[in-house]
C-alpha positions in Angstrom: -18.1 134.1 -118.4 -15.6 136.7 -119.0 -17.5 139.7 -120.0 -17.3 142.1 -122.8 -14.0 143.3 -122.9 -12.0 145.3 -125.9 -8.4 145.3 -125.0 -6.2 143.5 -122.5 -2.3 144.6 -121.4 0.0 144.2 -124.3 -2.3 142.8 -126.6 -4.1 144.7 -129.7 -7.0 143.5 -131.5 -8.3 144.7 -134.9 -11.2 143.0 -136.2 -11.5 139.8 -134.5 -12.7 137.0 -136.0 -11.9 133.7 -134.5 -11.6 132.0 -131.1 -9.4 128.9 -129.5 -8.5 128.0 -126.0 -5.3 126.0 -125.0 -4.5 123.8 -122.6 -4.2 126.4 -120.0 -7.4 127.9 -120.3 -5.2 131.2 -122.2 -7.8 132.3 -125.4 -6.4 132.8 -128.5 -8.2 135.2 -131.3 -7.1 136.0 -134.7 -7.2 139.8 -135.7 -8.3 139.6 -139.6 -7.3 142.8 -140.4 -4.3 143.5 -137.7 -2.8 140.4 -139.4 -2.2 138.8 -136.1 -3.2 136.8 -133.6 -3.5 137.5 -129.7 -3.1 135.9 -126.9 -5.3 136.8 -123.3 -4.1 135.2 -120.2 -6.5 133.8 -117.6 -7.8 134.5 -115.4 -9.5 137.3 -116.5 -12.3 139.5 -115.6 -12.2 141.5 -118.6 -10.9 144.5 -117.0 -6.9 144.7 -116.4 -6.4 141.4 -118.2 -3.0 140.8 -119.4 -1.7 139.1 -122.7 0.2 139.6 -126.4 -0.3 140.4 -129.8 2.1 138.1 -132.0 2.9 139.5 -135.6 4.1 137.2 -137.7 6.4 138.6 -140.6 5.4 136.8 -144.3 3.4 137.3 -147.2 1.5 134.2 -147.0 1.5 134.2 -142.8 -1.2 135.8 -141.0 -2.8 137.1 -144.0 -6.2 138.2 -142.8 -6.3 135.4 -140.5 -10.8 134.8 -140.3 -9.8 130.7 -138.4 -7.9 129.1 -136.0 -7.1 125.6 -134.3 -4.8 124.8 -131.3 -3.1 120.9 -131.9 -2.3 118.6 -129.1 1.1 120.0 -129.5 0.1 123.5 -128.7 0.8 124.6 -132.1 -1.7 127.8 -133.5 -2.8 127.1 -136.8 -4.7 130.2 -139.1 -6.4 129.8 -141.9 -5.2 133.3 -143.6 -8.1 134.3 -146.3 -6.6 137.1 -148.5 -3.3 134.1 -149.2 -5.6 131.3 -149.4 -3.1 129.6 -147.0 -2.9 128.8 -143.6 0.1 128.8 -140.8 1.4 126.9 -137.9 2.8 128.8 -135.1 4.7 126.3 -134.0 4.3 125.9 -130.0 3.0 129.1 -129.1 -0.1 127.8 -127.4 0.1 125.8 -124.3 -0.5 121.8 -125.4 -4.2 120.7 -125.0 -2.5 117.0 -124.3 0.3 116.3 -122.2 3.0 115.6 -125.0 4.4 111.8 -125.3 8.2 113.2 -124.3 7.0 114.5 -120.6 5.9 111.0 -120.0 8.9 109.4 -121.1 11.3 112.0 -119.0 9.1 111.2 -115.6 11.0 109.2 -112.9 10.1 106.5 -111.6 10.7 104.9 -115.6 7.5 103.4 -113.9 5.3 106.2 -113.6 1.9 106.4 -115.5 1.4 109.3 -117.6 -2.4 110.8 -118.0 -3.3 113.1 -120.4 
């Protein structure tokens, strides 16, 4: 459990709505009305926890963001309410899988890859 917290290093959260964790344990919230999503590394007690706040530039991106999904490609997706749309950040999470191309680059050519 991480507690109750209500801000972490570098990060800034207005209203938020929505929750996701990637592959490296980091959770991922969308802030409906900051228009933004945010980013809290882990480990974290939830005091002095460190992260980021990205905001996205777009009338249609991060547009009161209320969901969110991370891919196996570690790509954020929001659903953005007020644009009836949604966004990919494109590899801003850390993959949840290990991606086909990091199995293919491993030496031995004969080395198994596991998710």
């Amino acid at each position: 459990m991480l507690g109750n917290f209500s801000s972490a290093s570098g990060t800034n959260f207005s209203t938020p709505s929505a929750v996701e964790v990637d592959g490296a344990n980091n959770i991922w919230l969308t802030n409906g009305n900051g228009d933004s999503v945010t980013e809290i590394l882990t480990p974290c007690a939830g005091v002095g926890c460190s992260g980021r706040t990205l905001h996205v530039a777009g009338p249609t991106v991060n547009n009161h963001p209320l969901g969110a999904g991370i891919d196996a490609s570690g790509d954020l997706w929001t659903v953005n309410i007020l644009s009836a749309s949604a966004s990919e950040l494109i590899g801003v999470a850390t993959p949840v899988k290990t991606p086909l191309s990091a199995c293919l680059s491993q030496t031995p050519a004969t080395a198994v890859c596991k998710p």
